[in-house]
C-alpha positions as CSV (number, residue, x, y, z in Angstrom):
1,X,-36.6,-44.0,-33.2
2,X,-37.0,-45.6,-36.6
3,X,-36.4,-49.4,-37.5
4,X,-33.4,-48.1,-39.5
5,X,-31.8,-46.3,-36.8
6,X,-32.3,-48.8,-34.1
7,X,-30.8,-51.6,-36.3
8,X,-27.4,-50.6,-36.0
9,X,-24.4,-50.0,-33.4
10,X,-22.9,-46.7,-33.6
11,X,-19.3,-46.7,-33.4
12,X,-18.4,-42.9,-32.9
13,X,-19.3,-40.1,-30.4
14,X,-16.2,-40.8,-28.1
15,X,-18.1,-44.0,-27.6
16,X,-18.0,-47.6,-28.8
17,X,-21.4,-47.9,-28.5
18,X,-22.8,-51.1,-27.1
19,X,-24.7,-53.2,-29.2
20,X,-28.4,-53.8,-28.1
21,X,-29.8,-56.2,-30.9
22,X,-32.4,-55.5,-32.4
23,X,-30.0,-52.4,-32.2
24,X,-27.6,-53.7,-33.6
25,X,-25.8,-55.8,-37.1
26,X,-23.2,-56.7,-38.9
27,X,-19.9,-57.5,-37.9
28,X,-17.2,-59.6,-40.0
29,X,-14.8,-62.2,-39.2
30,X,-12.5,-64.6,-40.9
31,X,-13.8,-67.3,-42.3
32,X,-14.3,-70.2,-39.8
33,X,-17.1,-72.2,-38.7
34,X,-18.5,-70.5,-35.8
35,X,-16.7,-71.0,-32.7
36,X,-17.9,-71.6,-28.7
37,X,-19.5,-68.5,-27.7
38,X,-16.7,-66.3,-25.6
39,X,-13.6,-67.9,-27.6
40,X,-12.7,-65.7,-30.6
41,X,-13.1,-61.8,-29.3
42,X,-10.0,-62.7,-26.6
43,X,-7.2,-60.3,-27.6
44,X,-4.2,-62.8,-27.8
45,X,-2.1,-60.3,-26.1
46,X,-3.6,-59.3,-23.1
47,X,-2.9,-61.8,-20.4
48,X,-7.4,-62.1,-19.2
49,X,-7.4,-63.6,-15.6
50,X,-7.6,-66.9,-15.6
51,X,-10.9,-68.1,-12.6
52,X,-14.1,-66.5,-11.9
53,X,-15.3,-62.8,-11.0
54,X,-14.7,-63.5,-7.2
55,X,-11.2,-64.6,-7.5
56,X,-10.6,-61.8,-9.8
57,X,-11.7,-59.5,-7.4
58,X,-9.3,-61.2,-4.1
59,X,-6.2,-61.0,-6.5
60,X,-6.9,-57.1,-6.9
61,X,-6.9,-57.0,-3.3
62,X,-3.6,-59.2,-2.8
63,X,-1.8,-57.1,-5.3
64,X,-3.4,-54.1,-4.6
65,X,-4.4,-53.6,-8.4
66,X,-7.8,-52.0,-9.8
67,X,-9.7,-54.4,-11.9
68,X,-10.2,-54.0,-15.4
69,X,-14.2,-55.8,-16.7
70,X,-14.6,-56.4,-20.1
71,X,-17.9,-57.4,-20.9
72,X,-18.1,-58.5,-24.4
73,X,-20.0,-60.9,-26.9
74,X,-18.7,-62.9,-30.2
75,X,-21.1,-61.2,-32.6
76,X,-20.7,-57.9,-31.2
77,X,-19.3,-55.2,-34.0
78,X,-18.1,-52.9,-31.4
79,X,-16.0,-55.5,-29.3
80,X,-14.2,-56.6,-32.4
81,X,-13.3,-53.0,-33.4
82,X,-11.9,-52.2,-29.8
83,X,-10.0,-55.5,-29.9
84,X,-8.7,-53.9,-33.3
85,X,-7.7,-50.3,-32.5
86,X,-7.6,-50.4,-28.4
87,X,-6.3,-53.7,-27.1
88,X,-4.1,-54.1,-29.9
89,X,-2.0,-51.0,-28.7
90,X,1.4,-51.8,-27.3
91,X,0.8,-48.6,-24.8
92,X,-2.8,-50.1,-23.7
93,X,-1.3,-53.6,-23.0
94,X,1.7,-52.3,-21.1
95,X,-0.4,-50.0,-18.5
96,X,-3.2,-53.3,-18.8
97,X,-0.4,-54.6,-16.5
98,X,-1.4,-52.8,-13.6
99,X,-4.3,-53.9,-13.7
100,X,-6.4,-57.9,-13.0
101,X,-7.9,-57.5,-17.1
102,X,-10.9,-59.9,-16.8
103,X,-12.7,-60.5,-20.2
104,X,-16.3,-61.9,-19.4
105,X,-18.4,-63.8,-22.3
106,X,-21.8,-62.8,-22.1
107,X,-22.9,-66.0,-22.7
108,X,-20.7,-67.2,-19.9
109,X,-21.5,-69.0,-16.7
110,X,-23.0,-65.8,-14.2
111,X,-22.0,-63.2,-17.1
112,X,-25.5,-62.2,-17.2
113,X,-26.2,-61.6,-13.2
114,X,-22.9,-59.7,-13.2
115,X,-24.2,-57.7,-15.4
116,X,-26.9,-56.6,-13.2
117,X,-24.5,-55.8,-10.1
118,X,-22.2,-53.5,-12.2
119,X,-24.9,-52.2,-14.5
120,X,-23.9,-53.0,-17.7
121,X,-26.3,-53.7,-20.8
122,X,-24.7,-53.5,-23.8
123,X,-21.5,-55.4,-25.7
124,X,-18.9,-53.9,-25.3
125,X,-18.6,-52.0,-21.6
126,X,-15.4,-51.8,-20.1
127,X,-15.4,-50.6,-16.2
128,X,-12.8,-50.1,-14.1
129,X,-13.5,-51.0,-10.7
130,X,-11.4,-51.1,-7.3
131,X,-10.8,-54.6,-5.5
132,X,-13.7,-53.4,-3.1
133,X,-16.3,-53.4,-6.3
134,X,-16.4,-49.6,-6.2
135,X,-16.7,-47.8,-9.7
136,X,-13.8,-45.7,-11.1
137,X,-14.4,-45.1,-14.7
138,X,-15.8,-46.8,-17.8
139,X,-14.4,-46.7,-21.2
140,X,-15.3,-45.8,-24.3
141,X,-14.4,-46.5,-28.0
142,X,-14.0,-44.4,-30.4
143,X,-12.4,-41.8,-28.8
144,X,-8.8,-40.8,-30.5
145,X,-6.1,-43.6,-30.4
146,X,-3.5,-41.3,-28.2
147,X,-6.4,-41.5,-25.0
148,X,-6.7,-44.5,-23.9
149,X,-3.4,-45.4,-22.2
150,X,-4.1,-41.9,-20.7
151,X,-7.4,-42.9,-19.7
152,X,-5.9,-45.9,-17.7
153,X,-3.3,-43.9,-16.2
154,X,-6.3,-41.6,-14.4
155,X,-7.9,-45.1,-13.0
156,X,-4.2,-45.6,-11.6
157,X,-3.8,-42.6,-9.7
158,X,-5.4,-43.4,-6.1
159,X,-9.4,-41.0,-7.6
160,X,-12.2,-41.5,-5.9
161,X,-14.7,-43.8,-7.3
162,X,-17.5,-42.0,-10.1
163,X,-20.2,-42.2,-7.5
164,X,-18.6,-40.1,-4.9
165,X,-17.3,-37.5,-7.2
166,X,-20.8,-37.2,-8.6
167,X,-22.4,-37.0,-5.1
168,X,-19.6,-34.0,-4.4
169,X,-20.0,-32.6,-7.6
170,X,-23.8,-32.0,-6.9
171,X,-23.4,-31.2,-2.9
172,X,-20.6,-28.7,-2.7
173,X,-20.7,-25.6,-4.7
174,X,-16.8,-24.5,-3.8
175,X,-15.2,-27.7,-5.1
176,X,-13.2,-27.7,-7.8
177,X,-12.0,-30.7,-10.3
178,X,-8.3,-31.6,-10.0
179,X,-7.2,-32.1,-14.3
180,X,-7.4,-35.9,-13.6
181,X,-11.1,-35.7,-11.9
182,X,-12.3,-33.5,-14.9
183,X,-10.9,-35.3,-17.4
184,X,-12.1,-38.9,-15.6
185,X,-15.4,-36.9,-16.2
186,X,-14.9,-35.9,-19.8
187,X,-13.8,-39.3,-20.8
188,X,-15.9,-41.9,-19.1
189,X,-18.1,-43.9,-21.2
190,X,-21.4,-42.1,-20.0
191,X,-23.5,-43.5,-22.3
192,X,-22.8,-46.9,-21.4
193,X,-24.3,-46.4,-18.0
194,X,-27.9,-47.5,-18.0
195,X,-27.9,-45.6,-14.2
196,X,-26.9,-42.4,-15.9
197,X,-28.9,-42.4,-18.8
198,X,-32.2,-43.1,-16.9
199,X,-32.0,-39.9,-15.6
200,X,-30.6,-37.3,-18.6
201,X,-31.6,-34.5,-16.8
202,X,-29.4,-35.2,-13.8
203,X,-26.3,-36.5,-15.9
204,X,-26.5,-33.2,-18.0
205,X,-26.6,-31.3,-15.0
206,X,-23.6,-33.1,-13.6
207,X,-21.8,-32.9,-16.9
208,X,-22.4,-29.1,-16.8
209,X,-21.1,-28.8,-13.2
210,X,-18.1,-30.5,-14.6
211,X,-17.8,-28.2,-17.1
212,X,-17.4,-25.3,-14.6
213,X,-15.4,-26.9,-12.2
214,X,-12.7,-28.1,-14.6
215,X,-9.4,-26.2,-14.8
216,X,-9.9,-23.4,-17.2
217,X,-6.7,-24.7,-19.3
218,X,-8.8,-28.5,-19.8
219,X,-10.0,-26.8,-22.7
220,X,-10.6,-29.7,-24.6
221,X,-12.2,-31.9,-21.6
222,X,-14.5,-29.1,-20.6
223,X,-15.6,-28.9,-24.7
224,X,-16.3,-32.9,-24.5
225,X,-18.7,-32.7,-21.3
226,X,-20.3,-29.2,-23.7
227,X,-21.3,-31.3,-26.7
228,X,-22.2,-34.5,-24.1
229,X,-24.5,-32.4,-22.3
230,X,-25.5,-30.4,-25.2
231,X,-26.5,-33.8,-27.2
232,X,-28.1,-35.4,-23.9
233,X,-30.4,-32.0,-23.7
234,X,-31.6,-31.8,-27.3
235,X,-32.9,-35.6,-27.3
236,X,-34.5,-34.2,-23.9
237,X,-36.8,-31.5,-25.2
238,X,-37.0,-32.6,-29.2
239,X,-40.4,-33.4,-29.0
240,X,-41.6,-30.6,-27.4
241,X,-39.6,-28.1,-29.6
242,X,-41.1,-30.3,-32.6
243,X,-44.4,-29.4,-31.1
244,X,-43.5,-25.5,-31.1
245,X,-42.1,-24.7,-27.1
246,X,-39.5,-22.5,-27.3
247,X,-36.0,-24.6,-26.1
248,X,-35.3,-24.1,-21.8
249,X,-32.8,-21.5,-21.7
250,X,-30.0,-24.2,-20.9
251,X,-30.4,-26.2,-23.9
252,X,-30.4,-22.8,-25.9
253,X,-27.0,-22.2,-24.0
254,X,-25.7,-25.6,-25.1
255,X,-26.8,-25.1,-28.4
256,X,-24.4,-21.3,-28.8
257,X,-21.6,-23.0,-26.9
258,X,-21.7,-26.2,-29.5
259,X,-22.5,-23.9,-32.2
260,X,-19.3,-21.4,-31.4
261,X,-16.9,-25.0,-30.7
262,X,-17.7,-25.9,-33.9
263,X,-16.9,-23.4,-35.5
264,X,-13.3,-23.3,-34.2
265,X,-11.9,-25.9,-36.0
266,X,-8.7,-25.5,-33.8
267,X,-10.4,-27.1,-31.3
268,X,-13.6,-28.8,-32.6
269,X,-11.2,-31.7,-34.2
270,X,-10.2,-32.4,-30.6
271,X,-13.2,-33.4,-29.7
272,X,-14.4,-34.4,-32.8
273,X,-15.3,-38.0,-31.6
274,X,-17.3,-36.7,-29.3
275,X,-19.3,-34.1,-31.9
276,X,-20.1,-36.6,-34.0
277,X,-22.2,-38.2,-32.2
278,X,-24.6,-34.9,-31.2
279,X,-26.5,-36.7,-33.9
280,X,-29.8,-35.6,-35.9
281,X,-32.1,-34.8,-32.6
282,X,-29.2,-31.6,-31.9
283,X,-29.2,-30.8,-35.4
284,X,-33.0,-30.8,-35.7
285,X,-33.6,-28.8,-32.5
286,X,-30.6,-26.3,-33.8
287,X,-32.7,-25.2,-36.7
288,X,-36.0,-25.0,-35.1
289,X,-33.9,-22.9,-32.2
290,X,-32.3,-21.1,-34.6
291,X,-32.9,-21.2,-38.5
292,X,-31.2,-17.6,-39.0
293,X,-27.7,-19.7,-38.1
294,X,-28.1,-22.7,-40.2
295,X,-26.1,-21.8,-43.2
296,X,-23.4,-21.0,-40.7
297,X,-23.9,-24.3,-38.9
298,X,-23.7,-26.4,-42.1
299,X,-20.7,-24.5,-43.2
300,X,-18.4,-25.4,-40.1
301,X,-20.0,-28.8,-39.7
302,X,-19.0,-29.9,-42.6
303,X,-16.1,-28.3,-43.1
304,X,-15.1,-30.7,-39.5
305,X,-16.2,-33.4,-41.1
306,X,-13.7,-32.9,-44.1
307,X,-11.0,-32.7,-41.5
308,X,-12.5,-35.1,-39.4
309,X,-11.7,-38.3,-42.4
310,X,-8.3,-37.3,-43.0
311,X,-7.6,-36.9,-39.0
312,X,-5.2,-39.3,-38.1
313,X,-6.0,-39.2,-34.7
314,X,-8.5,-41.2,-35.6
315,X,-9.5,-45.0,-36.6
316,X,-10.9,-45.6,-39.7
317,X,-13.9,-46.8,-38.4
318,X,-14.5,-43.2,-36.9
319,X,-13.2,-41.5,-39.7
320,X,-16.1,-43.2,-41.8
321,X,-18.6,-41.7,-40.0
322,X,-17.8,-38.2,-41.0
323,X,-20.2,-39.5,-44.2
324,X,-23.1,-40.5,-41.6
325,X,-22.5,-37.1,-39.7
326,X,-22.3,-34.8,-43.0
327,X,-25.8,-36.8,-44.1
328,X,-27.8,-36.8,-40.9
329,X,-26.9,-33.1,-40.3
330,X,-28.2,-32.2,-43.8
331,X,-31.3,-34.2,-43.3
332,X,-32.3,-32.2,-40.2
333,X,-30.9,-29.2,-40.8
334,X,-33.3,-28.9,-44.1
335,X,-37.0,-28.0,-43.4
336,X,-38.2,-31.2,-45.7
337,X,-35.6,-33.4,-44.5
338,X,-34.0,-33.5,-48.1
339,X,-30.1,-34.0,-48.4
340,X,-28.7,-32.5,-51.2
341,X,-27.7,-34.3,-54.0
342,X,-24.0,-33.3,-54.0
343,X,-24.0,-34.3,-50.0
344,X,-25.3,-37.8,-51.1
345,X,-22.8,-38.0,-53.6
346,X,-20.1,-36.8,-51.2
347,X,-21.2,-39.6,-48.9
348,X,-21.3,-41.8,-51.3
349,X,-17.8,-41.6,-52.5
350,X,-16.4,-41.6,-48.7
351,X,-18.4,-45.0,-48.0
352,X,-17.0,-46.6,-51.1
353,X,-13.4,-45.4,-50.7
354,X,-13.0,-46.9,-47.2
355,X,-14.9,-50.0,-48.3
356,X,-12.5,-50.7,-51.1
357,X,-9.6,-50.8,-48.5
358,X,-8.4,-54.1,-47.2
359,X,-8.5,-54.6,-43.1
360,X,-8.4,-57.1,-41.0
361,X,-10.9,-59.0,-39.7
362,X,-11.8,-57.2,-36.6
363,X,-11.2,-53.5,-37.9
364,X,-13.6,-54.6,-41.4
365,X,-16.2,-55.1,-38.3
366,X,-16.2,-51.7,-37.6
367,X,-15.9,-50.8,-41.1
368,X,-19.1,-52.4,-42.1
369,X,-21.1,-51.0,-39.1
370,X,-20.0,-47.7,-39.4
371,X,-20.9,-48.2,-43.3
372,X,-24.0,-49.6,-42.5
373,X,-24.7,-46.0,-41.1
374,X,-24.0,-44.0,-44.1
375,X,-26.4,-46.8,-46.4
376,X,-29.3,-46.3,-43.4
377,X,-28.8,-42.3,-44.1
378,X,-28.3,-42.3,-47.9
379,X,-31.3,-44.8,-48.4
380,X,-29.3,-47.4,-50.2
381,X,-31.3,-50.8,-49.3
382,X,-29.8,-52.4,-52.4
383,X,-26.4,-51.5,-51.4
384,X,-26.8,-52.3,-48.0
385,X,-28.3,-56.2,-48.5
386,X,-25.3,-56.7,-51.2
387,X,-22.5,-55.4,-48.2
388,X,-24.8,-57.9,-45.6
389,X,-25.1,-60.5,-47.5
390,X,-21.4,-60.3,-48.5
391,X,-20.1,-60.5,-44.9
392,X,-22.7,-63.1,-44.1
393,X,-20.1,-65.6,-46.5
394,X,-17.4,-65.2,-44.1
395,X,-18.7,-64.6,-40.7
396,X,-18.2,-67.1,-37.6
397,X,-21.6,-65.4,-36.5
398,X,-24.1,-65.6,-40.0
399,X,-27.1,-65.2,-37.8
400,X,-25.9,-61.9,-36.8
401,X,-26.7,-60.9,-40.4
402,X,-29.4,-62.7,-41.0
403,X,-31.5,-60.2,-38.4
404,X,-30.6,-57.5,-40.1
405,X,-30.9,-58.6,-43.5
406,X,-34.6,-59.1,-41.9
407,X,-35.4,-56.1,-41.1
408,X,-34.3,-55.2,-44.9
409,X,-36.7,-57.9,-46.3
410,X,-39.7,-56.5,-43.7
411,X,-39.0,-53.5,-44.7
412,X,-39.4,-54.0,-48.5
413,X,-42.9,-55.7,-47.7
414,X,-41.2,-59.5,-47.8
415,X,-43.0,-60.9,-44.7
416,X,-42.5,-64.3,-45.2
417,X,-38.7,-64.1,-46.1
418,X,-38.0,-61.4,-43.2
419,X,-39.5,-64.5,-40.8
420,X,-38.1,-67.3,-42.2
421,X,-34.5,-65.5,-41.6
422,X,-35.4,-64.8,-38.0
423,X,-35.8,-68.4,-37.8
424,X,-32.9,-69.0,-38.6
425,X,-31.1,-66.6,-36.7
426,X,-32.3,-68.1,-34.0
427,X,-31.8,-71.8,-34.9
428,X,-28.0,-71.1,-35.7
429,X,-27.4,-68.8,-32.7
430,X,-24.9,-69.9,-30.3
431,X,-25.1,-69.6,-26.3
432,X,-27.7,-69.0,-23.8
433,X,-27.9,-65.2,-23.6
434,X,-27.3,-65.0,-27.0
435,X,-30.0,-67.2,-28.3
436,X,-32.5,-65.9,-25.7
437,X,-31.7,-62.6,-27.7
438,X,-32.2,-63.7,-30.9
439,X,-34.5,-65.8,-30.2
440,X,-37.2,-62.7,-29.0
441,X,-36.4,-60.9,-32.0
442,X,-37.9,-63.8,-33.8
443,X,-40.8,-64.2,-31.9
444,X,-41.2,-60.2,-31.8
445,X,-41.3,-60.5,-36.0
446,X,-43.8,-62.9,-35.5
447,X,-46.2,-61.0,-33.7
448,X,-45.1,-58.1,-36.3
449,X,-45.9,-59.6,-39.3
450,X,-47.9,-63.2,-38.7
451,X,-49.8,-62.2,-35.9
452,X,-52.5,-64.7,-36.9
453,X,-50.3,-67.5,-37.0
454,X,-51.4,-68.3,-33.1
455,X,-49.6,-71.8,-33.4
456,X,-46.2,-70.4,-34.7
457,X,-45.9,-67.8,-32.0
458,X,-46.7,-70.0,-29.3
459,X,-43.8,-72.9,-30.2
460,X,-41.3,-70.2,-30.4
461,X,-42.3,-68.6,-27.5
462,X,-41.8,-71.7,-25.2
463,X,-38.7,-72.8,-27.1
464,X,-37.3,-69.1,-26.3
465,X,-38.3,-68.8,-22.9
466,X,-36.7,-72.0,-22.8
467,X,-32.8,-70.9,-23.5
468,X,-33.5,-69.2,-20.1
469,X,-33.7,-72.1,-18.2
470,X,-31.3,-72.8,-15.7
471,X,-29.3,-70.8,-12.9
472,X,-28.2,-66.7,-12.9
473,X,-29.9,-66.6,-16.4
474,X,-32.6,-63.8,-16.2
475,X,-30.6,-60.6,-15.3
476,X,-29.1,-57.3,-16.8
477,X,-29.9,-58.1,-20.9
478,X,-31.7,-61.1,-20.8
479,X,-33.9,-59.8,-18.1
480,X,-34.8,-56.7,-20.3
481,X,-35.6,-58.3,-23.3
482,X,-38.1,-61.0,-21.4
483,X,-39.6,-57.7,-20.0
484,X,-40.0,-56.6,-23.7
485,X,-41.1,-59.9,-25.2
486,X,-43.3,-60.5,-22.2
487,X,-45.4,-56.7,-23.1
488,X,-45.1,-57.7,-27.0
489,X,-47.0,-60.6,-26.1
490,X,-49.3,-58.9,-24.0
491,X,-49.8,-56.6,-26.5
492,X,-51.1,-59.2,-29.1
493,X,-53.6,-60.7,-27.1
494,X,-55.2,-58.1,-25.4
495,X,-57.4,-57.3,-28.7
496,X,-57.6,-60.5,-30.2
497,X,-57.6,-63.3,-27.0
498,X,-55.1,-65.5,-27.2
499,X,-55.3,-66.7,-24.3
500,X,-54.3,-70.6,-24.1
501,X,-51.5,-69.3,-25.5
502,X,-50.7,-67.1,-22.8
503,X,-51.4,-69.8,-20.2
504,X,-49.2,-71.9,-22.0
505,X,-46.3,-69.6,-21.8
506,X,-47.3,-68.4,-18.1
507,X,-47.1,-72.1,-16.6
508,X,-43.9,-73.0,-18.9
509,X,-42.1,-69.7,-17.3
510,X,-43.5,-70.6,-13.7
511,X,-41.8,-74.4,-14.2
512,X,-38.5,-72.4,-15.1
513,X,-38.7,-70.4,-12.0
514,X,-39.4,-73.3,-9.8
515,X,-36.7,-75.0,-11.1
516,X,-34.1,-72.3,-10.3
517,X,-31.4,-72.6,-7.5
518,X,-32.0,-70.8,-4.0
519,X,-29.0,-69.3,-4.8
520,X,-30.3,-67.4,-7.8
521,X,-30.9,-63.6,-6.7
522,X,-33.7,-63.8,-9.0
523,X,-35.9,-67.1,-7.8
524,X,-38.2,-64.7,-5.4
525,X,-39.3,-62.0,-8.4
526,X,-38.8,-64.8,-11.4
527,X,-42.9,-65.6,-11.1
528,X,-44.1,-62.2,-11.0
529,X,-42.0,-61.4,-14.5
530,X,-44.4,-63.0,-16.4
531,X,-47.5,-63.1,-14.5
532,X,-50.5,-63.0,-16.4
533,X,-52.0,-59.7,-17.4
534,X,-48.7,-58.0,-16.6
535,X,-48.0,-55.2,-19.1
């Protein structure tokens, strides 16, 4: 993936997709000085349980209730848009009531090590899970605003938990989906599952089993698991179609079933959360499958996407992204990757009319990410630092923007400035996860762009390793990013030496482990993270 693509959450494709930063910007917020990390995402109206993870889980038992996880961050787009257009629902609070709702910071005491036991990586992921810890579903934004008190009401109804349906789902060829197993399977927040999405050939097998198994009425469920399998697939084999191998005969299946769905607008707009996030890898693989249908394939697509921002199924923040799907489709679906000029001008006008409308603080969150989509896809840098820089005035979270704006300024050849805000991000950031985040992406820019400044790199390296220090820290995101600092690092020096540095950083990291409780699943493996020479 490019810079531009990884520098942004995607709020569409039947999911609220969690941010990763440096996959991920802006988000907005009334003006405030920034608050303690955890406080201001809290929908007033949901009633979060009041104790830690443990005592959540004993009440679910004691009332016999499923638990509801919300794993969120203050500077996370996504989790302000759901708190806009999901927890704001009078339907989603009343059926919330059946369930303990526990709202976990990710900056909070053991947020990050329960990340690790119910696999969750990105802001926002909501699972549901039994009082016994067992999976039942996860749940996605952006999928039409009529769903998700139906998507609770499936967690209510006594289902087995996800992994046992998938395990019978693979093992038994007779069994057949009841309408509340296949659309559990239709609906669940897939790509919020790092488990899944480490194996896409498995989970586009299983989505395809769904598929068959469903009820044959489920029309619109079994069309969801089509284009989730079909988009899973095309990412699959891109590269080697790019390199001229002929698609495997079930992504070339995928790709008629997608291609025949969308052209029944009946019931492509269904689903039309879900389709918009095939994205540019289906699109691209779709005319190297098949170039003889790609006039066709334009012609429906964006003939969705009209209907897809006026649907009013649909949040604005979804409906916006009918621009970003009508662009990226024309870029790979030309031969030169050139959209036309009245497709940039139609995107164009779409950004602008839904950035001229006045929202709230949380749903202009979504707004600007999914407009910071269409600006990454029309090639507007300009426009893009002016809509940054504006929501930078009024956030509670300015260093959010200032990484972003930083990739802007590194991209236009501004070295120094694209550092300097890094710096800053990271100086200003608030909470441990979150500044350990931040805090690599600044030392990854160094190693980017001042890789000769030895001294530089190796003060921010111990001062980041540093935000790590102290109990249940290095888990689920913070783990992975040390991993990724730790190989940027290694990357450096293997050319060029380094290596005082490197010792420097080894012995500060082995007097963080040392220092860590017995009780801290991670004390045994914390030396070997960043053992020396490990890549």
């Amino acid at each position: 993936m490019t810079i531009a693509k990884t520098a942004f959450c995607l709020i569409a494709a039947g999911v609220l997709a969690a941010c990763q930063r440096s996959e991920a910007p802006p988000t907005a917020a009334p003006a405030a000085t920034a608050s303690p990390a955890g406080q201001s995402v809290k929908p007033e109206a949901i009633q979060w349980f009041k104790g830690d993870l443990n005592a959540a889980f004993a009440a679910a038992a004691a009332q016999n209730k499923p638990v509801f996880l919300y794993w969120g961050a203050e500077w996370c787009p996504p989790c302000h848009d759901l708190k806009a257009h999901v927890f704001s629902r009078t339907d989603f609070q009343q059926k919330l009531r059946q369930f303990v709702p526990v709202y976990l910071d990710g900056d909070a005491e053991g947020a990050q090590q329960a990340g690790a036991e119910f696999s969750v990586m990105g802001y926002p992921t909501v699972v549901v899970l039994r009082a016994d810890r067992t999976e039942v579903a996860r749940i996605a934004g952006g999928m039409d605003l009529g769903s998700y008190a139906d998507v609770l009401d499936l967690a209510l109804e006594g289902v087995s938990p996800l992994p046992e349906l998938l395990r019978s789902l693979r093992g038994d060829a007779s069994l057949a989906l009841s309408q509340a197993d296949c659309r559990r399977m239709a609906y669940n927040a897939w790509r919020l599952d790092p488990r899944a999405e480490a194996d896409a050939a498995a989970l586009v097998q299983s989505l395809q089993l769904a598929e068959q198994r469903c009820p044959r009425d489920a029309t619109a469920e079994r069309d969801r698991l089509t284009a989730m399998a079909a988009s899973l697939a095309a990412s699959a084999e891109l590269k080697d179609v790019e390199a001229g191998r002929a698609p495997s005969p079930r992504l070339r299946a995928l790709l008629a079933s997608v291609q025949a769905l969308v052209a029944d607008q009946g019931r492509s707009i269904r689903v039309v959360d879900e389709l918009v996030g095939l994205g540019d890898d289906f699109f691209t693989v779709a005319r190297l499958a098949d170039s003889a249908r790609n006039a066709e394939l334009k012609r429906n697509w964006f003939a969705l996407m009209d209907a897809m921002e006026t649907d009013a199924a649909q949040s604005d923040t979804v409906k916006l992204m009918s621009a970003a799907g009508r662009l990226y489709a024309a870029k790979a679906l030309d031969p030169k990757g050139v959209i036309p000029p009245e497709v940039l001008a139609r995107g164009r006008g779409t950004l602008e009319a839904f950035l001229a409308r006045k929202y709230d603080a949380d749903a202009r969150s979504g707004i600007v990410n999914s407009a910071s989509w269409v600006l990454e896809y029309l090639g507007d840098d300009a426009r893009l630092r002016e809509l940054l820089k504006g929501e930078l005035a009024t956030s509670r979270t300015p260093y959010y923007y200032m990484a972003d704006l930083a990739t802007l300024e590194e991209r236009a050849g501004n070295k120094p400035e694209a550092i300097e805000l890094l710096a800053r991000a990271y100086q200003e950031s608030q909470g441990p996860a979150t500044r350990f985040q931040w805090g690599v992406l600044y030392v990854e820019g160094l190693l980017r762009m001042a890789p000769q400044d030895e001294p530089r790199i190796r003060a921010a390296s111990l001062a980041v390793l540093g935000e790590l220090a102290g109990p249940n820290r290095i888990h689920a995101r913070s783990r992975g990013r040390l991993e990724r600092m730790h190989k940027s690092l290694a990357g450096w020096s293997k050319d060029a030496g380094h290596g005082a540095t490197l010792t420097a950083i080894s012995q500060r990291w082995q007097q963080i482990c040392a220092a860590l409780p017995a009780t801290d699943a991670m004390r045994g493996e914390c030396p070997r993270l960043l053992a020396t020479g490990r890549t």
